[in-house]
N, C-alpha and C positions, 0 to 999 in steps of 0.2 A: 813186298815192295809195291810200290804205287807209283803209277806214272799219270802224269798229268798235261796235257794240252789243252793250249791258249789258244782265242781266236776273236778277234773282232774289234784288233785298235785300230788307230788310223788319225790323221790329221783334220778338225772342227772345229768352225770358229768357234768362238767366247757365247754361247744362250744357246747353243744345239745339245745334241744327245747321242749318246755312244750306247753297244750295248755288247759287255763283253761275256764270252763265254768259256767254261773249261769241262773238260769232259774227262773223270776218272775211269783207267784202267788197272788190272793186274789186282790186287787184292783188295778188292773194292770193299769186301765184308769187314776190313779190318777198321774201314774211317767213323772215324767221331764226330769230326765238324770239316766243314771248307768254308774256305773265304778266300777272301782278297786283301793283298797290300800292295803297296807304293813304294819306288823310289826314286824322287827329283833328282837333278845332278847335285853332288856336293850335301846331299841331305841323307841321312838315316832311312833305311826301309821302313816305314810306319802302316799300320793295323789300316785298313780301309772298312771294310766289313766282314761278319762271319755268319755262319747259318748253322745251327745243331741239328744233328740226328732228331731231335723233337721238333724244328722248323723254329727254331726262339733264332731271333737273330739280335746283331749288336752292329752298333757304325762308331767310326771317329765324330766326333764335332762335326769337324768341318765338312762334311759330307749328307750329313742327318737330314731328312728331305727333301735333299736332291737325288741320292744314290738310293736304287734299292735292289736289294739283295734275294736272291731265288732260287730252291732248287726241286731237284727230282731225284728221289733217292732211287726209281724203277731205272735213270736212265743215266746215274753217276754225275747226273751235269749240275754245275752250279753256274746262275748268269747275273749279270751285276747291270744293272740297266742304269747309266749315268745322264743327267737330265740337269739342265740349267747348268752347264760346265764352264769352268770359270779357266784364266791361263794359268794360276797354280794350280790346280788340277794334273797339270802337264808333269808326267813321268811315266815310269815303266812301271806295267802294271802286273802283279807275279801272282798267279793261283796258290792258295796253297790246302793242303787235308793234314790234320791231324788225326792220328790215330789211335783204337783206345787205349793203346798201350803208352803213349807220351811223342811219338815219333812225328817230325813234320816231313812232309814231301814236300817238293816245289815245282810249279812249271818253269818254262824257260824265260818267260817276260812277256810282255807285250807293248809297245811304244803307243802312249796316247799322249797327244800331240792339241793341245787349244790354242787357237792361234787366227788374227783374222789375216 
């Protein structure tokens, strides 16, 4: 198992910067890739970014040079540094690690909130 905690939403107007973080425990040897998704109210969880065991990363669209994606595999953390945020941006923001065997974990969310 893998357990995962969120850390760093919060409420920013519309052209500032968030910077979220998750930090993997418990069978850390087992992960393949972490990322981050999204869920708006009323909308689908959707892919935000991800990060491989080889540091190749990948983003949605809508995110692609504003968001970027980071991590440390010495220190199980992945951080998602969010820049030029827009109000759709605005949902719960959910860590997640795949492992190499197929399995996803999740954190528990995190509310990020664009808003002037």
């Amino acid at each position: 198992q893998v357990q995962l905690v969120e850390s760093g939403g919060g409420l920013v107007q519309p052209g500032g910067s968030l910077t979220l973080s998750c930090v993997a425990s418990g069978n850390v040897a087992s992960i393949n890739s972490m990322g981050w998704y999204r869920q708006a109210p009323g909308k689908q969880r959707e892919l935000v970014a991800t990060i491989g065991s080889d540091e190749s990363s990948t983003y949605a669209d809508s995110v692609r040079g504003r968001f970027t994606i980071s991590g440390t595999n010495a220190a199980n953390t992945v951080i998602l540094q969010m820049d030029s945020l827009k109000p759709e941006d605005t949902a719960v923001y959910f860590c997640n690690a795949v492992a190499w065997y197929g399995l996803h974990f999740w954190g528990q969310g995190t509310q990020v909130t664009i808003s002037s």
